[in-house]
N, C-alpha and C positions, 0 to 999 in steps of 0.2 A: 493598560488601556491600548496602547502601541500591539500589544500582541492582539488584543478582541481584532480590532480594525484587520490588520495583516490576516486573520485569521477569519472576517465578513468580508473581505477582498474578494479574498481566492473565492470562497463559496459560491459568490455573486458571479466570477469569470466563470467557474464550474458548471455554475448553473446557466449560463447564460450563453453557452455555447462554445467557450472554449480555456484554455488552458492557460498557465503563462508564457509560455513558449509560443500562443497563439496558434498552435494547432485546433482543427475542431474536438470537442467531446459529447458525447452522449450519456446525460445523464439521468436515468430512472429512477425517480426520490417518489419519497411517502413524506405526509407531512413529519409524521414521527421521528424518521429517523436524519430528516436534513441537514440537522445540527453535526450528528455522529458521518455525513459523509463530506462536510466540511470540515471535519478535523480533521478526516485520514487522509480528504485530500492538502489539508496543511504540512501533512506528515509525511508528506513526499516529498514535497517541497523544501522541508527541512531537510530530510535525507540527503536531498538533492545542495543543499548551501553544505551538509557536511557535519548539521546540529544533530547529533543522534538524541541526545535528552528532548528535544522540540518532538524528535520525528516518534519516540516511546510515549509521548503524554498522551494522546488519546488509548494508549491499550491499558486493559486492567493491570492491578500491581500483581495479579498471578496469571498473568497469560499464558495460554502453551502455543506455542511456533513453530510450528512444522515448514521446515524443507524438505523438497525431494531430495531422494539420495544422490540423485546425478547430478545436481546445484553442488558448486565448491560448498565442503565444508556443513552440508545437508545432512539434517536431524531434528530433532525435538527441542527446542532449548524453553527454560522453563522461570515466569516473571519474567517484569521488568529487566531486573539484575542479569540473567540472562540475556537476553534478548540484544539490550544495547552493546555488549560485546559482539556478538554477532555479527548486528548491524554497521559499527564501528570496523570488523574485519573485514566485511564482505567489500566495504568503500577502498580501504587499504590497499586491496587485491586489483585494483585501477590506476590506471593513470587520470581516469578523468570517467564519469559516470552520469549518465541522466538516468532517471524513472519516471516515467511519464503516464500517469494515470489517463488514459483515455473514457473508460464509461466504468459508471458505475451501477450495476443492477442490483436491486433490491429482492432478496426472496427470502422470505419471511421474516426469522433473524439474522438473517445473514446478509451480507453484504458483497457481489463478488465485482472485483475493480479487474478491469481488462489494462494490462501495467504496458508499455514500451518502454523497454531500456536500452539504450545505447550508450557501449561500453567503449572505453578504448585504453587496452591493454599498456602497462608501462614499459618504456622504451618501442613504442612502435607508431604510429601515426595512421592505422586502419582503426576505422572505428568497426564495430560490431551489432546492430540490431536485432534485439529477443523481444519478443512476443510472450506474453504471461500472464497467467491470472492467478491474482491473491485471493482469497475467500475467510472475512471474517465474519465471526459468531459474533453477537453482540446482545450484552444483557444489561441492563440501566445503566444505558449511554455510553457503555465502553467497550472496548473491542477482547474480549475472552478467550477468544482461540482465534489463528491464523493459520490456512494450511495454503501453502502455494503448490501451483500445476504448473508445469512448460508447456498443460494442453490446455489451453482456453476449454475446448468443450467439455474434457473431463471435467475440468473444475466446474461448470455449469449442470454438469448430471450429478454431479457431490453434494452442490448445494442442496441441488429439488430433492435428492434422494434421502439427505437427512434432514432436511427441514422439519419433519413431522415425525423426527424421534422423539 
């Protein structure tokens, strides 16, 4: 029950114009899929406290997860099982980590979240600010594939361009 609430929170801040961090956000939702961009934004969230099992729950149990190759550690990684190592290393590789979902746009089944992160490397006290966009496929209510851009607009000609494969 604790997690439903924790988990109507966020969506409500999401949708309601901004983040927990209180920054603004822009959110383009269908009724359909509001449910599904309330988890992923809970799954940032959890990334962010550090829960990688929280932040895997809204993806399918056979996801595929593309990083760019210029991302630490960028490839393919394949389900759940997968994926939460990953996610799990890539936190490692910090001293301290935000991801900040700023908008979420909807295009058709896809989902693409324009991400801020700011990193701050261990042993140093410079943080670092990236710009990002994830782009998830989504087929009955869960997230099926995930391919990240370092270019926000690539990833927005990704999405239009395969939507209607």
């Amino acid at each position: 029950m604790l997690r439903f609430l924790i988990l109507i929170t966020f969506a409500i801040l999401c949708l309601g114009g901004c983040t927990e961090s209180g920054r603004p956000t822009k959110v383009d939702v269908s009724p359909d899929l509001e449910q599904v961009v309330a988890a992923l934004g809970g799954a940032y969230a959890a990334f962010n406290r550090g829960d990688v099992t929280a932040a895997a729950e809204p993806l399918d149990v056979q996801i595929e997860w593309t990083e760019p190759a210029e991302f630490p550690r960028g490839g393919t990684y394949h389900g759940r099982a997968g994926v939460k190592p990953y996610l799990k290393q890539s936190r490692a590789a910090w001293a301290e980590v935000n991801s900040e979902p700023e908008r979420f746009i909807i295009a058709g089944d896809r989902i693409v979240v324009f991400v801020h992160a700011r990193v701050r490397p261990k042993g140093s006290n410079h943080w670092h600010d990236i710009t990002l966009a994830d782009v998830y496929t989504v087929r009955n209510g869960r997230a099926v594939e995930m391919q990240a851009f370092a270019d926000r607009q690539e990833a927005l000609r990704w999405a239009e361009a395969e939507r209607d494969r």
